[in-house]
C-alpha positions as CSV (number, residue, x, y, z in Angstrom):
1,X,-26.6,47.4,-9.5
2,X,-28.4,49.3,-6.6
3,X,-28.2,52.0,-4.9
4,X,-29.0,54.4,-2.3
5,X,-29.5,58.2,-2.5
6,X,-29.2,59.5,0.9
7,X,-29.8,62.7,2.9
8,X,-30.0,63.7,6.1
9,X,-31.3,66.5,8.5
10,X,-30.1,67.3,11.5
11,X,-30.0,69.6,15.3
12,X,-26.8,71.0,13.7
13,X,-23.5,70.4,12.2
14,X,-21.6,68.5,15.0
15,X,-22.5,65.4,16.1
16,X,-19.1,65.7,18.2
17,X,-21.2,68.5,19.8
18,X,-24.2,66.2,20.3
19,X,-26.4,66.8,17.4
20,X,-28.5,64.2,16.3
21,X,-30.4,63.5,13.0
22,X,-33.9,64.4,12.7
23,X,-34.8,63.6,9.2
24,X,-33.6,60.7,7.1
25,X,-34.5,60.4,3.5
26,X,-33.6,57.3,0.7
27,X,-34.0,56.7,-3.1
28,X,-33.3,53.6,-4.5
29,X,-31.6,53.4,-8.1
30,X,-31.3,49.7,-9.9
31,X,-29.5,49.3,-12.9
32,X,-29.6,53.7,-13.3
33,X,-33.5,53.8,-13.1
34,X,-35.1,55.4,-10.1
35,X,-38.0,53.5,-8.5
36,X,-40.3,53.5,-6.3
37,X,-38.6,52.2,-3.2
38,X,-38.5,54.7,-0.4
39,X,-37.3,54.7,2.6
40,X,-38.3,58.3,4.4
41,X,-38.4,59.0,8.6
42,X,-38.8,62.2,10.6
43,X,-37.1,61.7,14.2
44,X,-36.9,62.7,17.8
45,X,-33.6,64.0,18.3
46,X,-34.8,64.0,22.3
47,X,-32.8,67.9,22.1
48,X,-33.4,71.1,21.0
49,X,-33.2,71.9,17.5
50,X,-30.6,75.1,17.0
51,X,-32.3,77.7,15.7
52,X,-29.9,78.4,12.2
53,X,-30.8,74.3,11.2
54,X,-34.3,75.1,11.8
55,X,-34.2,77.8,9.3
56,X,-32.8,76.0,6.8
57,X,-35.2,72.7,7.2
58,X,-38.4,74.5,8.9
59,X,-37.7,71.3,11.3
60,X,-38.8,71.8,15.5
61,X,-38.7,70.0,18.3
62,X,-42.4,70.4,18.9
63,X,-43.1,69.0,15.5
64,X,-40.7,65.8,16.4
65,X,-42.2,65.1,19.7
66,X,-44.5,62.4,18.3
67,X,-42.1,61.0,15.9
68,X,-39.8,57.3,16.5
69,X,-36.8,57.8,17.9
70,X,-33.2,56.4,15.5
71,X,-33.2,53.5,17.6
72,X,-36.8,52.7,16.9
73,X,-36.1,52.5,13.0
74,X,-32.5,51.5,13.2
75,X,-32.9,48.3,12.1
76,X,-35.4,48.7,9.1
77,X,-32.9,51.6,7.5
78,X,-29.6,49.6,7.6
79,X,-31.7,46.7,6.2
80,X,-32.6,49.3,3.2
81,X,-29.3,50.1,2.6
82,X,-27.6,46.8,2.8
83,X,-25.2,45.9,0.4
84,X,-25.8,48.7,-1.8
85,X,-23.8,51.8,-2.9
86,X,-25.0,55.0,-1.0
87,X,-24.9,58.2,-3.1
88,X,-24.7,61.0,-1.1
89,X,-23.8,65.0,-1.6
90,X,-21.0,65.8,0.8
91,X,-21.0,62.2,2.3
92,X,-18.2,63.0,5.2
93,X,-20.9,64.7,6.7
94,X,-24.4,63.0,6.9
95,X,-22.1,59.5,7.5
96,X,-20.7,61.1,10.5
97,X,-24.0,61.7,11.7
98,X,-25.6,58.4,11.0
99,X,-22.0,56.8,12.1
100,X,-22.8,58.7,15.5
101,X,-26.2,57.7,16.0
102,X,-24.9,53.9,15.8
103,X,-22.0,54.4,17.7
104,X,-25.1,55.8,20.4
105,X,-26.5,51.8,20.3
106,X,-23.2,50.4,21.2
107,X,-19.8,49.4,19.9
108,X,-22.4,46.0,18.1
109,X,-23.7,48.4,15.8
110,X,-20.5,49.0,13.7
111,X,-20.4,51.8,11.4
112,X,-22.6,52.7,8.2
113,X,-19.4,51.6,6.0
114,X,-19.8,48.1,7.5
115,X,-23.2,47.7,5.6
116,X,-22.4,49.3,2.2
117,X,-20.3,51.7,0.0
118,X,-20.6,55.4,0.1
119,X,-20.3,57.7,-2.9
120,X,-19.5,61.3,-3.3
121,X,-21.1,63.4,-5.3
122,X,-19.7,66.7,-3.9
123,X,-16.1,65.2,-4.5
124,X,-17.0,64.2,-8.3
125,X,-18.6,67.6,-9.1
126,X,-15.3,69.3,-7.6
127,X,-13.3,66.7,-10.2
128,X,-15.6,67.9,-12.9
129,X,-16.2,71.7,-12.2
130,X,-13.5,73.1,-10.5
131,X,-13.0,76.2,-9.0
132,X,-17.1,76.6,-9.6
133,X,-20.4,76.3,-7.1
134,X,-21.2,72.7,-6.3
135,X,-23.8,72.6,-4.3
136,X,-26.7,70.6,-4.8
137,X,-28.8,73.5,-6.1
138,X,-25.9,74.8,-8.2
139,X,-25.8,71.4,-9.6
140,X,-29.2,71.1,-10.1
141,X,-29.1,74.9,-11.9
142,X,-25.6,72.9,-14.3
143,X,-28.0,70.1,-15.4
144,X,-31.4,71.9,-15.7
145,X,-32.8,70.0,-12.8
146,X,-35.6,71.5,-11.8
147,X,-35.5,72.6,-7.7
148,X,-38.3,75.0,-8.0
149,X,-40.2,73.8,-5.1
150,X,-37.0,73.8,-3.1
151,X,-38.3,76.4,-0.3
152,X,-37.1,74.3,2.5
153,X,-34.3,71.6,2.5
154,X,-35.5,68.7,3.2
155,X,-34.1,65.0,3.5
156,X,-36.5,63.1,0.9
157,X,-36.8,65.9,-1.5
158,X,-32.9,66.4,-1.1
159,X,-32.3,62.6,-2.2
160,X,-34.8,62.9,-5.4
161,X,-33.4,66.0,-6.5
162,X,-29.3,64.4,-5.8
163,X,-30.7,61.3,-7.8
164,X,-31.7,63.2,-10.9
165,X,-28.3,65.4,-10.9
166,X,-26.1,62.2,-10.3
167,X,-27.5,60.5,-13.5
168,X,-27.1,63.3,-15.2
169,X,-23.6,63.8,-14.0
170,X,-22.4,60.3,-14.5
171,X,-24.8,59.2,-17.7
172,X,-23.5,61.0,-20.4
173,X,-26.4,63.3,-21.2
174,X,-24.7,66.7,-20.3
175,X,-22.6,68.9,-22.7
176,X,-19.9,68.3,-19.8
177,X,-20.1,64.8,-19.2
178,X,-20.7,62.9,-23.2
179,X,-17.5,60.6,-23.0
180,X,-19.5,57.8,-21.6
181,X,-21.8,58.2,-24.2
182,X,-19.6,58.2,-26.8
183,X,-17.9,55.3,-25.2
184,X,-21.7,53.3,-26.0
185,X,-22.2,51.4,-28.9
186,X,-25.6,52.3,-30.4
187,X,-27.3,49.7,-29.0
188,X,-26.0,50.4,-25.5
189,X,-27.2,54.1,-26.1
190,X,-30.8,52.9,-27.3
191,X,-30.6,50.5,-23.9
192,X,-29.5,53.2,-22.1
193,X,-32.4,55.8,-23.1
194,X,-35.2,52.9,-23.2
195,X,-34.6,50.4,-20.2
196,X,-34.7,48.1,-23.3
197,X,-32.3,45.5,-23.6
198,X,-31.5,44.9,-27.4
199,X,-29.8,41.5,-28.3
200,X,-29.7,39.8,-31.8
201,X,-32.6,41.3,-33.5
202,X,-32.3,43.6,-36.8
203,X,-33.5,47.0,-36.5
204,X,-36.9,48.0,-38.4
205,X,-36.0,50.5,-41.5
206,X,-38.8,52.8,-41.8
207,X,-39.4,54.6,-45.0
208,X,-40.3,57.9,-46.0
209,X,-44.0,57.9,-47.6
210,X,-45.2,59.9,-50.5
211,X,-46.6,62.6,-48.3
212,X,-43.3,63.2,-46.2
213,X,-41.6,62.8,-49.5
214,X,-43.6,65.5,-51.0
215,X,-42.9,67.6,-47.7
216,X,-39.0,67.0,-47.5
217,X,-38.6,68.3,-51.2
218,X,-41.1,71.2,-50.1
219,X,-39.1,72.3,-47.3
220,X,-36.2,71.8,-49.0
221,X,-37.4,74.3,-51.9
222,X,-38.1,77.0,-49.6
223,X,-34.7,76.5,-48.0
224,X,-33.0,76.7,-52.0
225,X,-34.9,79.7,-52.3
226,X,-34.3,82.0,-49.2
227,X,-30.5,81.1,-49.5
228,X,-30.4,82.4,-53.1
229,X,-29.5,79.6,-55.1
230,X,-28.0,75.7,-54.6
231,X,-27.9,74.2,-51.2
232,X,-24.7,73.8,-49.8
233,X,-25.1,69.7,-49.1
234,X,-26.5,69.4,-52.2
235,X,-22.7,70.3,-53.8
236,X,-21.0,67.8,-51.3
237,X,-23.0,65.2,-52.6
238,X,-22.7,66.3,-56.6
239,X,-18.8,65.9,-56.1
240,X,-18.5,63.0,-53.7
241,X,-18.3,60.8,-56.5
């Protein structure tokens, strides 16, 4: 399975408006691993950059002038993204933008949706938290992602930091999101945390040696003694017969 995490930066919020995209930033996911496949391009939106975007990105024209325009890149991102499933926080709104760039090219050009899926990930975290702050950096605050070098949004960084919080949203490893994982059988857990496909093979028993033996019943003495008197387990298993 691959896909795409996807963010965008932009002149402003409406492309109706005629806003372009300045900043495009991908990572790729296979089979719920991140790797090393990037796909990362500053623009020239050939306009002025309003001044409330620039203070959210630190993005200007002056430090665009030199960069490729969308048409000069077109083909090598929807290449990138072909056939996979794009993961994106608040998707309605960087596909409108890249949907407008195309729709710039000519009617030939289609729509992002004709080259793969999209995926919300502001829609799931309203399904999972409602009433609460989803955006990305309260989501990243929800799942101990750490955004501490977040000064600036930007469209790369955006995309890493969206990758780590949609595996943690969607893999089972959050005190909000365990039914998957309780869903796995062990061995789909141990594949699951190792990358490690397990298949027919019996799994090695490891015992205790006379040193961690000798340290078990140690620790287990000082336990007896500072809760004045017999362990509670130690009871259960005295009448479980």
């Amino acid at each position: 399975m691959r896909q795409i995490v996807l963010d965008t930066e932009t002149t402003g919020l409406a492309p109706e408006e005629g806003h372009r995209v300045i900043e495009v930033g991908c990572i790729e996911i296979v089979n719920r691993r991140v790797s090393r496949n990037t796909f990362h391009r500053y623009l020239n939106p050939e306009r002025e950059i309003d001044a409330g975007a620039s203070e959210v990105h630190g993005l200007t024209l002056e430090k665009l002038r030199d960069s490729p325009r969308f048409r000069d890149v077109v083909l090598e991102f929807l290449e990138f993204v072909r056939g996979a499933e794009l993961i994106i926080h608040n998707a309605p709104f960087d596909v409108g933008f890249i949907n407008h760039e195309l729709a710039l090219l000519g009617d030939a050009w289609g729509r992002l949706e004709d080259y793969c899926t999209v995926f919300d990930t502001l829609r799931l975290a309203r399904e999972r938290h409602p009433g609460q702050r989803n955006s990305l950096d309260a989501l990243c605050r929800r799942y101990e992602v750490d955004n501490a070098h977040r000064e600036l949004h930007g469209a790369l960084l955006d995309a890493e930091l969206l990758a780590d919080v949609y595996l943690a949203m969607t893999g089972g490893q959050s005190a909000l999101g365990l039914d998957s994982a309780v869903a796995m059988t062990p061995e789909q857990r141990l594949t699951e945390v190792t990358g490690q496909q397990i298949t027919g093979r019996t799994p090695r028993v490891l015992l205790a040696g006379p040193g961690e033996l000798a340290a078990h019943a140690a620790r287990l003495a000082a336990i007896r003694e500072a809760s004045g008197g017999k362990l509670v387990w130690e009871g259960e298993i005295e009448g479980a017969g």
